[in-house]
C-alpha positions in Angstrom: -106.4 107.1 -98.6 -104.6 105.1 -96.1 -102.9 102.7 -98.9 -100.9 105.8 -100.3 -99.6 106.4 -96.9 -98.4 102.9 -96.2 -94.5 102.1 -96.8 -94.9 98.8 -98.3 -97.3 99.7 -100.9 -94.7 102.5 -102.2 -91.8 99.3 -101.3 -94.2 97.0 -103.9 -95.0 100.0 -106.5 -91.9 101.5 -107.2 -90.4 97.5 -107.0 -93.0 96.3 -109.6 -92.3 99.2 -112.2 -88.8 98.3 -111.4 -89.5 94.6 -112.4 -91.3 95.7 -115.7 -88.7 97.6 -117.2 -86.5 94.9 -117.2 -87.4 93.8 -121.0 -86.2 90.6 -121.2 -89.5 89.7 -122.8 -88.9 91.8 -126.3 -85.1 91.8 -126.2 -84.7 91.0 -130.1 -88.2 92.7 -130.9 -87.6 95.3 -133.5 -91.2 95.2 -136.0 -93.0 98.3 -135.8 -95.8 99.1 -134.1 -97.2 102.5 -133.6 -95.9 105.3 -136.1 -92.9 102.9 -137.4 -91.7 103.0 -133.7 -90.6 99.9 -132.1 -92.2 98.0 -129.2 -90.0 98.7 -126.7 -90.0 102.7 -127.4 -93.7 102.6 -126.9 -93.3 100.3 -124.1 -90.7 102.8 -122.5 -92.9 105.9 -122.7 -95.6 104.0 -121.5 -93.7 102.9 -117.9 -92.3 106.5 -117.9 -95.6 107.5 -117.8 -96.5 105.2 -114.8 -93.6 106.5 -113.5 -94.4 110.4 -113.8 -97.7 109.3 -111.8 -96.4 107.0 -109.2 -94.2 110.0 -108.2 -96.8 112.4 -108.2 -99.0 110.1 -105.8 -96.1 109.6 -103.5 -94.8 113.1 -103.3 -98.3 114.3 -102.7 -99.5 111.3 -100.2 -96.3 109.9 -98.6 -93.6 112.4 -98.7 -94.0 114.6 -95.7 -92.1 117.5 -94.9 -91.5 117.2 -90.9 -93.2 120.5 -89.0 -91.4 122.9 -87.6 -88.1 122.1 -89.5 -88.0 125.7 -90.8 -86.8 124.7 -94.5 
């Protein structure tokens, strides 16, 4: 998996999760959608969702612990 260990795509990911949870696109949205919640909670716990897994992925690909560092 050589794409999970490349900077940039961890630069782009983390940037484009960033970009989507600006909600500029349902600012005055307030209908209902799933259980009586509105759009924006769903939408919410859907990118902390993506976010829970993006971390995941880069602590387990991309985060390396230096050897011989003795922490």
């Amino acid at each position: 998996m050589k794409l999970l260990e490349n900077k940039w795509f961890w630069v782009m990911a983390f940037g484009a999760l960033f970009a989507f949870s600006l909600d500029l696109w349902a600012w005055d949205w307030t209908e209902p959608s799933v259980l009586g919640l509105p759009y924006i909670i769903v939408y919410t716990v859907l990118l902390e969702l993506v976010l829970f897994v993006l971390l995941l992925l880069f602590s387990k690909y991309y985060w390396k612990i230096a050897e011989g560092d003795g922490s």
